[in-house]
N, C-alpha and C positions, 0 to 999 in steps of 0.2 A: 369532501372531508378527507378523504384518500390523498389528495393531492397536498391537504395541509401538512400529515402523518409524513408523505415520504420529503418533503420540506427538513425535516426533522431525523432522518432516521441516521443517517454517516454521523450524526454527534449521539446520537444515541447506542447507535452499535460499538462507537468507542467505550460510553463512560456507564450507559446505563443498561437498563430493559426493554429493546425497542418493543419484543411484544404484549409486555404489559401495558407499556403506552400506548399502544395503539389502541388494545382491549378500554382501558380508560376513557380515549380520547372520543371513542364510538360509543360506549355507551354515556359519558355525558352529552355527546350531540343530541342521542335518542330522548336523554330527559327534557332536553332542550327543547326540542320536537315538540314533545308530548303537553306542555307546559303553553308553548305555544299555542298549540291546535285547542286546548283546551279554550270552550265559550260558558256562555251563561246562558241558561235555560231560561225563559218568559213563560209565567204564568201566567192566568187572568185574577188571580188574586193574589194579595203578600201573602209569605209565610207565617202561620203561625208564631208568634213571641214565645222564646222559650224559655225564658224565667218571667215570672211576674209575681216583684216584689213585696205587693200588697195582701197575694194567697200568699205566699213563702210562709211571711211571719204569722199568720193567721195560723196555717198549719203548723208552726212549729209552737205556736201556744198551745195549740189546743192538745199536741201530741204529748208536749211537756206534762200537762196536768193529766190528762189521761194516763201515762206510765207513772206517775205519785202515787195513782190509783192503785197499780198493779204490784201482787207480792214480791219482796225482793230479788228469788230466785226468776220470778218470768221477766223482771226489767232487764237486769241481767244479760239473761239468753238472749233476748230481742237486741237491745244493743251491742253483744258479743256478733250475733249473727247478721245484724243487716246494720249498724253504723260502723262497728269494724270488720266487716264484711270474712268472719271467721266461719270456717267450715265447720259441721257438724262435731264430725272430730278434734278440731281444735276448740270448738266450744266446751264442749265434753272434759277434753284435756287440762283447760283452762277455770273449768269451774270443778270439778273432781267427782265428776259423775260420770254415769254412760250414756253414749249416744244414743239410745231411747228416752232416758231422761230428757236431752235436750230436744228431741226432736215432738214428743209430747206437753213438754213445756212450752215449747213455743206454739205449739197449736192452742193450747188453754190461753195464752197470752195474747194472739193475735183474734181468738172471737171473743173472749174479754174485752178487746181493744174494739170488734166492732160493735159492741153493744157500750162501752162507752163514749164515744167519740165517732157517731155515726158521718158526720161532716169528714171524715177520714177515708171515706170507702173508695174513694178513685187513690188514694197512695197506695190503699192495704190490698188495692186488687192488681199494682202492678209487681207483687211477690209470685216468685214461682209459685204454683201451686204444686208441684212435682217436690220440691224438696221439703212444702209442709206436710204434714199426713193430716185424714181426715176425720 
């Protein structure tokens, strides 16, 4: 790689930065490298499917009717906080209350949600538990 570098360096030391180019030159070999060397792991079985289409829509019906259910301010919070993925504080902000508001709202909302829509409990159990209170 050294030898390509000073191949190059007398037009470089004229016009440009030999030792940026070199710094450059070395570390895309190294990505090159590592890209290279990179393989592929064999299992004894495939990976898991990470979408599947036929729960997706399933769960987004049943989630749909499930929040119809719920009062307008816990739809709201729930949507505020986990589809546009807003912090407490900008939840707060955003609907004109305090962050105990929202952060008790959303707990009435989310066991609301599992007493209606119990087919829902592998989504509602991959929520922090640490940012809902209990």
């Amino acid at each position: 790689m050294l030898t390509r570098i000073a191949r190059h360096w007398p037009k470089l030391a004229k016009d440009g930065n030999p030792e940026a180019y070199a710094r450059r030159a070395l570390v895309n070999e190294h990505v090159s490298w590592l890209r290279r060397r990179r393989t592929d792991i064999l299992t004894s079985s495939p990976p898991e499917p990470a979408y599947d289409p036929e729960s997706a829509g399933l769960h987004r019906m049943v989630l749909q009717q499930a929040l119809v259910r719920l009062t307008p301010r816990q739809r709201a919070v729930l949507v505020l906080r986990f589809y546009e993925d807003l912090s407490v504080e900008e939840t707060a902000e955003a609907l004109g209350c305090s962050p105990g508001t929202v952060k008790s709202q959303t707990h009435y909302a989310l066991g609301r949600l599992r007493v209606l829509a119990p087919e829902l409990a592998d989504l509602l159990s991959e929520i922090d538990p640490v940012e809902v209170p209990r």
